[in-house]
NULUM-825251 format. One record per atom (N, C-alpha, C): chain; atom name; x, y, z. Coordinates in pm, whole numbers. Each point is the difference from the previous one (the first is absolute). Layout:
residues N
PT   ch   at     east    north       up
PT    A   CA        X        Y        Z
...
end
This chain:
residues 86
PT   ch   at     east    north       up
PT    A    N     5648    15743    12080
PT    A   CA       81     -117      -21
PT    A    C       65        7     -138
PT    A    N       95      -51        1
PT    A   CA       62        5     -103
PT    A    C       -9     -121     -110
PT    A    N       -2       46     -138
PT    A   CA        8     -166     -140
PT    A    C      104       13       -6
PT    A    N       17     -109      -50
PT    A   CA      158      -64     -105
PT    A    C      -24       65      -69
PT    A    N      109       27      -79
PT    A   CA        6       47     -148
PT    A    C      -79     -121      -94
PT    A    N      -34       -1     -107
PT    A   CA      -38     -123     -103
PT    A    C      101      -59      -82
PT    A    N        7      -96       26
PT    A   CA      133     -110      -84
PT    A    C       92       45     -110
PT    A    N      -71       74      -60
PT    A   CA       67       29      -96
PT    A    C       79      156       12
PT    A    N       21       78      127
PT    A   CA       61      102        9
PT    A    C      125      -73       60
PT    A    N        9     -126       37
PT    A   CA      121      -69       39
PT    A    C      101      -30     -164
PT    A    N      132       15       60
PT    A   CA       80      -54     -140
PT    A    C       11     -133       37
PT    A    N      -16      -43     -190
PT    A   CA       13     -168       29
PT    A    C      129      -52       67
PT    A    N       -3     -108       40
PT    A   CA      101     -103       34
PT    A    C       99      -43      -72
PT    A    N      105       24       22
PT    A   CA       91      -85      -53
PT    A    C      -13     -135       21
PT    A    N       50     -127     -115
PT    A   CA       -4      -81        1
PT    A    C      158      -82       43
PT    A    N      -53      -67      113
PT    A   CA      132      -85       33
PT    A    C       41     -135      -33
PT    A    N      103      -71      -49
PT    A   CA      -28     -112      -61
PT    A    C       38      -83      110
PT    A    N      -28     -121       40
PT    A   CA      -44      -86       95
PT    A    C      130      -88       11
PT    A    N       69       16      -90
PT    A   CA      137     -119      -33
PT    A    C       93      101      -16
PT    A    N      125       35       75
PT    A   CA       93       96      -45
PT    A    C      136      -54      -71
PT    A    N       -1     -117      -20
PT    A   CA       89      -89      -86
PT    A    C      -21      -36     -101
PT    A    N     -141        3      -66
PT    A   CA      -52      -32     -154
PT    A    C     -151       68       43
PT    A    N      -21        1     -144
PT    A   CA      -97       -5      -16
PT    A    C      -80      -81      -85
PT    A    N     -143      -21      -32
PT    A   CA      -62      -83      -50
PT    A    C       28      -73     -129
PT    A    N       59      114      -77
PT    A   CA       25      -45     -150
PT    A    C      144      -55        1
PT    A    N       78        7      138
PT    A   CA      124      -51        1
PT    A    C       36     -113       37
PT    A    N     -113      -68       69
PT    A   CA       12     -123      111
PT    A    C       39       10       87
PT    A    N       -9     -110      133
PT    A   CA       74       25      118
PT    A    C      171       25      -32
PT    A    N       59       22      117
PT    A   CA      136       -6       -3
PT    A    C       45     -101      -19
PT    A    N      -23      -64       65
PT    A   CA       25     -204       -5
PT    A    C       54      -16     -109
PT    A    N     -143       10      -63
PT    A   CA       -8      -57     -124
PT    A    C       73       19     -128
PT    A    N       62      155       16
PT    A   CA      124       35      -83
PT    A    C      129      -13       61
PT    A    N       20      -68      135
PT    A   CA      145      -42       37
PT    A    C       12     -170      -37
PT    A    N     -136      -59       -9
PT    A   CA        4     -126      -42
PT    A    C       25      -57     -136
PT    A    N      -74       84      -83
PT    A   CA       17      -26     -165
PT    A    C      191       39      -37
PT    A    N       47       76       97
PT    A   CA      141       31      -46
PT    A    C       63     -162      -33
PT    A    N       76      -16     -111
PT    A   CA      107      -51      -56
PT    A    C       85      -72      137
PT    A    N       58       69       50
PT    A   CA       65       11      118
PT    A    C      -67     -143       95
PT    A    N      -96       78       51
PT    A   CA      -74      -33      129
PT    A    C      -42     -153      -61
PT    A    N      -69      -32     -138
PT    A   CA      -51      -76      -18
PT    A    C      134     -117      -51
PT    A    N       81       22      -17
PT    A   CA      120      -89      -78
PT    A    C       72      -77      196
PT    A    N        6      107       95
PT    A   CA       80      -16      127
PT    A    C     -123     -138       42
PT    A    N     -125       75      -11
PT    A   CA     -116      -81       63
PT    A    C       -2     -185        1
PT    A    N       28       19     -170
PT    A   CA      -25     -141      -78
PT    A    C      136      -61       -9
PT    A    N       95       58       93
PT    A   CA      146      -78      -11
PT    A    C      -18      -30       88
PT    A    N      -48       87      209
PT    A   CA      -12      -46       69
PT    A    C      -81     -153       39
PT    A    N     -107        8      -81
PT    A   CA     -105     -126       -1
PT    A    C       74      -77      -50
PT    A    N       59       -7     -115
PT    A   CA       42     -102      -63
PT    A    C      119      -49       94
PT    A    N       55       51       71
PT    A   CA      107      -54      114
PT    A    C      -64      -56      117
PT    A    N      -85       67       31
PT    A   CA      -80      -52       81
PT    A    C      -74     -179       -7
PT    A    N      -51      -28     -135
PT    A   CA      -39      -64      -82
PT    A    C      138      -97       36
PT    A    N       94      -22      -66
PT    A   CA       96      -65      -61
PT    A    C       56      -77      147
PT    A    N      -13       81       89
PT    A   CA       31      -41      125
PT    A    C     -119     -151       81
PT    A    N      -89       45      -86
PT    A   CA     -100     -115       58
PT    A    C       -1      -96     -103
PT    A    N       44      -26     -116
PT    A   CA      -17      -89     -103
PT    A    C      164      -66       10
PT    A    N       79        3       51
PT    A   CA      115      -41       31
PT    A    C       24      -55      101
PT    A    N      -75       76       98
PT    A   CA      -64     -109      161
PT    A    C      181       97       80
PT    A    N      -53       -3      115
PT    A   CA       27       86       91
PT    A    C      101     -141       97
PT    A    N       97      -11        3
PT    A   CA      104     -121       22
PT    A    C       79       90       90
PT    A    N       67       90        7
PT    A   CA      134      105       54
PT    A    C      -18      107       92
PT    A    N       35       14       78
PT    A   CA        2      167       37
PT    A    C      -16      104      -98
PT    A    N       74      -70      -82
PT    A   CA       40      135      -70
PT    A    C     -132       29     -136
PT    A    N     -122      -98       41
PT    A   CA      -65       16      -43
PT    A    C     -138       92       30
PT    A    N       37       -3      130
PT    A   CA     -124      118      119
PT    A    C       67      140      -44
PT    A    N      164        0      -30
PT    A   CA       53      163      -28
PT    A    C      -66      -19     -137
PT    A    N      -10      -21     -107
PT    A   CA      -54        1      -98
PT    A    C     -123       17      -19
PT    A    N      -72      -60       80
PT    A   CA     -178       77       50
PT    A    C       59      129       71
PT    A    N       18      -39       26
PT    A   CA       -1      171      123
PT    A    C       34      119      -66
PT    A    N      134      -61     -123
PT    A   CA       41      183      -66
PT    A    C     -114      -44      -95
PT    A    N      -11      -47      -90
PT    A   CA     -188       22      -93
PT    A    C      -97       73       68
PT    A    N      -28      -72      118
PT    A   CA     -128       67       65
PT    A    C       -3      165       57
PT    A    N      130       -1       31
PT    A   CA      -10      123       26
PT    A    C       14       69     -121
PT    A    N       61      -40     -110
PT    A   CA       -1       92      -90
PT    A    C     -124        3      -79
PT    A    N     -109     -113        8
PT    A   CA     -104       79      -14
PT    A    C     -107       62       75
PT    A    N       54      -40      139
PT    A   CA      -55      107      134
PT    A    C       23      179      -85
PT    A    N      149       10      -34
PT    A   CA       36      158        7
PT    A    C      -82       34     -155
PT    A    N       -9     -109      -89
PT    A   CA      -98       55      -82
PT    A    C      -84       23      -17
PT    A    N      -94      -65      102
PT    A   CA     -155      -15        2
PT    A    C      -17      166      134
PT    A    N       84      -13       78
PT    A   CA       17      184       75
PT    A    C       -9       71      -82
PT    A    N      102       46     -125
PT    A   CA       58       67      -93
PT    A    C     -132       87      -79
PT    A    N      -82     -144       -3
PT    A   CA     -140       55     -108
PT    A    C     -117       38      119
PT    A    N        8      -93       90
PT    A   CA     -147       69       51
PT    A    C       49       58      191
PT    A    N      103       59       15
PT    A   CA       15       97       90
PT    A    C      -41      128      -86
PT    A    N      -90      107      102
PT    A   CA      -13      130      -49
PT    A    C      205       27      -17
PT    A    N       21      103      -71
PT    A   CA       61       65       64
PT    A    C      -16      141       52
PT    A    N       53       54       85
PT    A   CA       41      118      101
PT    A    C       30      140      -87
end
């Protein structure tokens, strides 16, 4: 019958890192598309429209288009940061 060889006539393993978009000392991805300038200035304009729309009281049609482009614009921002991307 035949032995294994003993563990150590094997070459070690390469090590694979578990996150192929960051790594540990980098943070998630998220988390550096969120801190951007950008992302965070679009974010806090969207709310604040969002916001302004309910403290003014909602009277018009043309006040549901005014929710609707906010919300989606912070629908496409809140995608923006936490969709993987491809």
């Amino acid at each position: 019958m035949l032995t294994p060889p003993p563990p150590e006539a094997y070459p070690p393993q390469a090590h694979v890192p578990t996150t192929p978009t960051s790594t540990a000392a980098e943070g998630p991805a998220w988390l550096k598309r969120v801190l951007r300038i950008e992302w965070l200035g679009q974010t806090a304009a969207s709310l604040f429209w969002i916001v302004s729309v309910f403290v003014y009281g909602i009277s018009e049609p043309g006040d549901y288009l005014q929710l609707g482009a906010a919300s989606s614009w912070l629908i496409a921002n809140l995608a923006v940061a936490f969709v993987p991307r491809s």
